[in-house]
N, C-alpha and C positions, 0 to 999 in steps of 0.2 A: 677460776672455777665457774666463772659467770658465763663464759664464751664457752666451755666444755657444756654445762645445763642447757645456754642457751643451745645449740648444735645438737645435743643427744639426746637431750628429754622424751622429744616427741617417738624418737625411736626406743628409748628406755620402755616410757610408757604402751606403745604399740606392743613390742611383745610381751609384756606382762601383762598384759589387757586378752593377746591371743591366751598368753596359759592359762591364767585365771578367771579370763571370762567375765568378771566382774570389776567395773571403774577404781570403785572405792581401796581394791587391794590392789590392784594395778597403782594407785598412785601411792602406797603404802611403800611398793617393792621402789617409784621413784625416788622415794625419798631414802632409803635405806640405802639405793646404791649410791644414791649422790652424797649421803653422810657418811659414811663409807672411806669414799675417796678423798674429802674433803679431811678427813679423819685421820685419815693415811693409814687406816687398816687394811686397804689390800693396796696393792702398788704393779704400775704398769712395767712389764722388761718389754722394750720395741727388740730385742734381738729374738723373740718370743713370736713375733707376729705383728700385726694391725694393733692398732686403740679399738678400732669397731668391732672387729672382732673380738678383743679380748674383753670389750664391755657387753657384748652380746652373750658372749659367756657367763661372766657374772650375771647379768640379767636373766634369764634363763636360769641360775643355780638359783638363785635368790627365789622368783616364782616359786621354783620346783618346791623349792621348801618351806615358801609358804603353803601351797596346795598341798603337800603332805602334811604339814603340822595341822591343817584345818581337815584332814581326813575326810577328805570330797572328793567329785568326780569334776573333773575342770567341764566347762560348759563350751570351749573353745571350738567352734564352726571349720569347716576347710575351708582352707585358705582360695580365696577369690578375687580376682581383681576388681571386681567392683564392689569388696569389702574398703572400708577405708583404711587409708593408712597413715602411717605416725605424721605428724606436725611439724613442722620446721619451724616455728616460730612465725619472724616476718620476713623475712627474707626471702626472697621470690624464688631466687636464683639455688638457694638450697633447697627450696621446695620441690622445684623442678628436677631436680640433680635427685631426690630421694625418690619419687616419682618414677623416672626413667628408671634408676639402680631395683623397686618394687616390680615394676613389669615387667626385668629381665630377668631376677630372682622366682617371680612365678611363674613365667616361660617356663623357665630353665626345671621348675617344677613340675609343669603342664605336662614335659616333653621325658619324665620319668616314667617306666610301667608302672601299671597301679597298686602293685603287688608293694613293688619297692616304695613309691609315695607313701604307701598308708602304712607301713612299718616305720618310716622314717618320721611322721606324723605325729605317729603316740609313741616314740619315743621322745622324741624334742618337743612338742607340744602339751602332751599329756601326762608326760614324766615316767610312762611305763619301762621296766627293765625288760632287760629282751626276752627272758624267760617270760614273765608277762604277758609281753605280746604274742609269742608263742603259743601261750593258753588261750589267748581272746583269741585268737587266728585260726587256733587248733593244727598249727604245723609246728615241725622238728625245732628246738633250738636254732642247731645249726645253720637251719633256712634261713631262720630270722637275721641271723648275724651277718648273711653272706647277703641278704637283701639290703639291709642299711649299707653295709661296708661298699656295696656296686653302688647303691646310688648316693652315697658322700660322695664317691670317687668320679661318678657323671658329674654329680653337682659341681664338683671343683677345677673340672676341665672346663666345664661349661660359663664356667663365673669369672675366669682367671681375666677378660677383658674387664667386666665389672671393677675388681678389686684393685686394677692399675688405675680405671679413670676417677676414683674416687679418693 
């Protein structure tokens, strides 16, 4: 559990920090996910996907629900590369390694239309349903849906180098 904390925190914490916008609940949602697993109430299946992935998820659901149970507006910035990003602990070499894997990630975001980035934004970030977004948009459903779904789909073509060297 020590080598998973050590390794993940800093990325736990990062995006709970993106959703929530606020340190104190970012490291609320850390410790939740890591008690959690420690706990053995949610459990990793590798035939499922990644571990990063699949704790990206849980971090993310976790956030989500804490900003909804706090009935707020997340305070969460667009994503920048010269925002900082998650921690690696001490380890140089995973710092770097997370570093690179950030800047190809926001590339990869940079190089979405805008249309699609900002639907995909406040949904994953913000927690908005697509109807939701929709109304803040002020377009079709449909639109909405077909925005996210193109640019998951850029993203994942775009990344698939990322997710092999990591």
């Amino acid at each position: 559990m020590e080598a998973l904390y050590d390794r993940y925190s800093g990325f736990v914490h990062a995006l709970a920090l993106r959703v929530l916008g606020r340190t104190e609940e970012a490291e609320e949602v850390v410790q939740d996910v890591f008690w959690q697993l420690w706990k053995s109430k949610i459990r990793y299946d590798p035939a499922q996907g990644r571990f990063s992935t699949w704790l990206f998820v849980i971090t993310r659901n976790r956030s989500l629900d804490r900003l909804r149970s706090k009935r707020r507006t997340p305070s969460a910035q667009p994503l920048s590369i010269d925002a900082p990003g998650p921690a690696a602990g001490n380890d140089p070499e995973q710092s770097a390694s997370i570093a690179e894997r950030r800047r190809y990630v926001l590339s990869a975001l940079g190089r979405l239309p805008s249309e699609q980035r900002q639907a995909l934004e406040l949904a994953f970030y913000q927690g908005l349903t697509h109807r939701e977004i929709a109304e803040r948009l002020g377009e079709p459903l449909g639109t909405i849906k077909s925005r996210i779904k193109m640019a998951m789909d850029k993203l994942r073509l775009n990344l698939r180098g990322v997710e092999s060297a990591s």
